[in-house]
C-alpha positions as CSV (number, residue, x, y, z in Angstrom):
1,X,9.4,105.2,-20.2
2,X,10.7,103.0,-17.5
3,X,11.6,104.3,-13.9
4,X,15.1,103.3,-14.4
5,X,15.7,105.1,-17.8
6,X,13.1,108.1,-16.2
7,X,16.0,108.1,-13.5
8,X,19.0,108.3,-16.0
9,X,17.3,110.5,-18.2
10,X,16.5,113.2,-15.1
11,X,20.6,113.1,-14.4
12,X,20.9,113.6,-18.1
13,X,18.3,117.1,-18.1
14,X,20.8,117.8,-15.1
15,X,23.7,117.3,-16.9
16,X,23.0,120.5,-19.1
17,X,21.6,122.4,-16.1
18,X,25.2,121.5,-14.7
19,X,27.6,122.4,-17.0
20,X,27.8,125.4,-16.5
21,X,27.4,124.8,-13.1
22,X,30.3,122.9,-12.3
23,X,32.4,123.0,-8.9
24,X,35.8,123.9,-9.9
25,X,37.4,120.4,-8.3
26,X,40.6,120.5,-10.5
27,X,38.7,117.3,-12.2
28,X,35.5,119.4,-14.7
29,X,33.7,116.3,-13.1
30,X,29.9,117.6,-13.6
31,X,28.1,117.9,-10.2
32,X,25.5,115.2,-11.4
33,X,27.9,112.7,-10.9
34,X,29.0,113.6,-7.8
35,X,27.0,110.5,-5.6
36,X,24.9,111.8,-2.8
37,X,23.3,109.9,0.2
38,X,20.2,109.6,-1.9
39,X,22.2,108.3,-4.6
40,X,23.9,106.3,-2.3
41,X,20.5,104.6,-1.1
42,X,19.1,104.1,-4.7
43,X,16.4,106.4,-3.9
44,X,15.3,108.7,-7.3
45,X,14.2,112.0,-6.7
46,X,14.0,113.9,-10.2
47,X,13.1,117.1,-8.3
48,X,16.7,117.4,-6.8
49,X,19.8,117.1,-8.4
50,X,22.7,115.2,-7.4
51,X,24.3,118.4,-5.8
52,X,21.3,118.9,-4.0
53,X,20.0,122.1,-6.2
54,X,16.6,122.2,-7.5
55,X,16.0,123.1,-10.9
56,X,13.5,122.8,-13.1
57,X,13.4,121.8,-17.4
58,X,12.4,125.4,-19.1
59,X,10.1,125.6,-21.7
60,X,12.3,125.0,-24.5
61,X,14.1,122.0,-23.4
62,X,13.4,118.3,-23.0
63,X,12.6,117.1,-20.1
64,X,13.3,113.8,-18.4
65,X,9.5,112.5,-19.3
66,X,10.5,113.4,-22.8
67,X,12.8,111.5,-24.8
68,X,13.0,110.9,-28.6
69,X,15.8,109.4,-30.9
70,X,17.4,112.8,-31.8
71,X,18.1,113.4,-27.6
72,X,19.3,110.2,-26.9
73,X,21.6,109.7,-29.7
74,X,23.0,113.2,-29.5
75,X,23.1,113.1,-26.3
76,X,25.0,109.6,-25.9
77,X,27.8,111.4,-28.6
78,X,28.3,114.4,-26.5
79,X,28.5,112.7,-23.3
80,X,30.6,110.1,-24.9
81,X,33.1,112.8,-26.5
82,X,33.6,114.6,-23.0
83,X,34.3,110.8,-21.3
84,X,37.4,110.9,-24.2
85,X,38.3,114.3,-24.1
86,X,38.3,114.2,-20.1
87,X,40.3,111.1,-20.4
88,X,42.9,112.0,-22.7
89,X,43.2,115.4,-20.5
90,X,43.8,113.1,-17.8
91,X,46.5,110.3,-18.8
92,X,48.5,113.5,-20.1
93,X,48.3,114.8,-17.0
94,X,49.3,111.2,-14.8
95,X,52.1,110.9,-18.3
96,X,54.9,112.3,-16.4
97,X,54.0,110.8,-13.0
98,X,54.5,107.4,-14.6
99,X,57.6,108.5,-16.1
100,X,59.0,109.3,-12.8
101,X,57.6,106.4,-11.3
102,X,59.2,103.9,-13.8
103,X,62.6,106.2,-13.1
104,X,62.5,105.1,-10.1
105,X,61.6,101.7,-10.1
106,X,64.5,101.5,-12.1
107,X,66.8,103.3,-9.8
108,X,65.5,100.8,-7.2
109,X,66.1,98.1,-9.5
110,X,69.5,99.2,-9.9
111,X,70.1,99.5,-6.5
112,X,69.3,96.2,-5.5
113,X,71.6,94.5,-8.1
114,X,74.3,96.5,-7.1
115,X,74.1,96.0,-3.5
116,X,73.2,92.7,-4.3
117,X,69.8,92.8,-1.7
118,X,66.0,91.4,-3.6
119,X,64.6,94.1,-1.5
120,X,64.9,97.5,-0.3
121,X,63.1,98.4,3.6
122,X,62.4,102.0,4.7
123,X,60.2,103.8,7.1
124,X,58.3,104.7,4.0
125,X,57.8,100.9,2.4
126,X,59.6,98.4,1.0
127,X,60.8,97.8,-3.0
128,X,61.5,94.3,-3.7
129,X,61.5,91.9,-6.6
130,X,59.2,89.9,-8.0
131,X,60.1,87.1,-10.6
132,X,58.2,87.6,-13.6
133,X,57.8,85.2,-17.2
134,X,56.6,87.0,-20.3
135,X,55.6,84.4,-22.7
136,X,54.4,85.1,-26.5
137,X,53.5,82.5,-29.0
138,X,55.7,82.9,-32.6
139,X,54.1,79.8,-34.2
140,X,50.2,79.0,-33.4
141,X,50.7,75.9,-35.2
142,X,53.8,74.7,-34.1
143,X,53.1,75.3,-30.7
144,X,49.6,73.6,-30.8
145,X,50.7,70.5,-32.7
146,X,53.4,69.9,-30.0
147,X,50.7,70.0,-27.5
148,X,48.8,67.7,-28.7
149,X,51.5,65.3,-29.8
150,X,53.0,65.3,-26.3
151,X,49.4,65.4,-24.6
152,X,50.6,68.4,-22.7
153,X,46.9,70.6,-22.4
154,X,48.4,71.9,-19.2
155,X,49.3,74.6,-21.6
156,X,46.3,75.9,-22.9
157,X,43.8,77.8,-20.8
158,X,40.0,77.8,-21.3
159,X,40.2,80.8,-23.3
160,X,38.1,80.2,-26.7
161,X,37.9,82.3,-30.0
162,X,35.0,83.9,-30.3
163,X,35.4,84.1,-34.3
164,X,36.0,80.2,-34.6
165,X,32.5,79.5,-32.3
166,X,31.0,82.2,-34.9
167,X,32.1,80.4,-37.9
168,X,31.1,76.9,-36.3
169,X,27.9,77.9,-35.4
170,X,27.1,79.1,-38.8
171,X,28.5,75.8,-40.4
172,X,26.4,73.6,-37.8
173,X,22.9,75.4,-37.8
174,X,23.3,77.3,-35.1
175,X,25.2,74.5,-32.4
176,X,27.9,74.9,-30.6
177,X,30.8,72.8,-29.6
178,X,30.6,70.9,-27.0
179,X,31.6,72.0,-23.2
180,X,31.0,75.5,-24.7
181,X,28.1,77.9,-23.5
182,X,27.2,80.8,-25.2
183,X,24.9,83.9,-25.0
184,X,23.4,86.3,-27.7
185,X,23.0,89.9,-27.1
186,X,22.8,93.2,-28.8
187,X,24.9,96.0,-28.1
188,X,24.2,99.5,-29.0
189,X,26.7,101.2,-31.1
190,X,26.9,105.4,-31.8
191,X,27.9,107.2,-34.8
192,X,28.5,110.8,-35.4
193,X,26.6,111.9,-38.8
């Protein structure tokens, strides 16, 4: 095992000494990933948690020099399901605070066009407009064969479909279009049985 993945796999063996461990900060955030000076540093110390307890793996649990496919893909599931639970639990709680906050940027809004001022200075801060575009494309094909009729690639950005490279590079043995670069790489994905 590596040092690195030694070092992520000690936080995970604390994660479980943790849990039930946990400082009640309003958040549920376990104490292992509170950061520390050490942390801070990049120094690993698997003898001392990130709260600064010590514990120590009990007979009948892994420790972080063990690691088999059953730990690490349960593991990834459970620690992925609390990132979504704590998430959700979390935009429900901001849900009304951006409620209110739109409220008011539309009271401000309102304000201004009725007083007829672009901005609105207090002791607090300052509301003030910003000119915005929102611009959506109805007709790819249109819109494209305009462009390059007119020769007007100011338009377009550098952005490139990812699907269309794909299907050229299949066509062309594996080349890619020109100007392009690309890059190959495997990502891990998780499934619950």
């Amino acid at each position: 095992m590596t040092g690195q993945l030694k070092a992520m796999w000690g936080d995970l063996w604390y994660w479980e000494q943790d849990k039930a461990m946990q400082v009640d900060d309003g958040l549920g955030i376990p104490d292992f990933l509170k950061r520390n000076r050490a942390n801070d540093l990049g120094e690993i110390n698997l003898e001392r948690n990130v709260a600064g307890k010590s514990s120590h793996p009990s007979s009948n649990q892994a420790s972080p020099q063990s690691i088999d496919a059953l730990t690490i893909v349960s593991k990834y599931i459970e620690l992925r399901d609390y990132v979504e639970a704590q998430t959700k639990t979390f935009n429900e709680r901001l849900a009304p605070i951006h409620n209110a906050m739109e409220v008011l940027s539309a009271a401000a809004g309102e304000m201004m066009r009725t007083t007829k001022q672009t901005k609105l200075s207090t002791e607090a801060g300052t509301a003030y407009e910003v000119p915005s575009l929102r611009v959506t494309c109805q007709d790819v094909t249109t819109f494209h064969e305009w462009v390059f009729k007119y020769e007007q690639r100011q338009f377009l950005t550098a952005h490139v479909a990812k699907e269309a490279v794909q299907l050229y590079m299949d066509a062309h043995e594996g080349a890619i279009p020109p100007g392009l670069k690309t890059e190959t790489y495997t990502k891990i994905n998780f499934r619950r049985k």
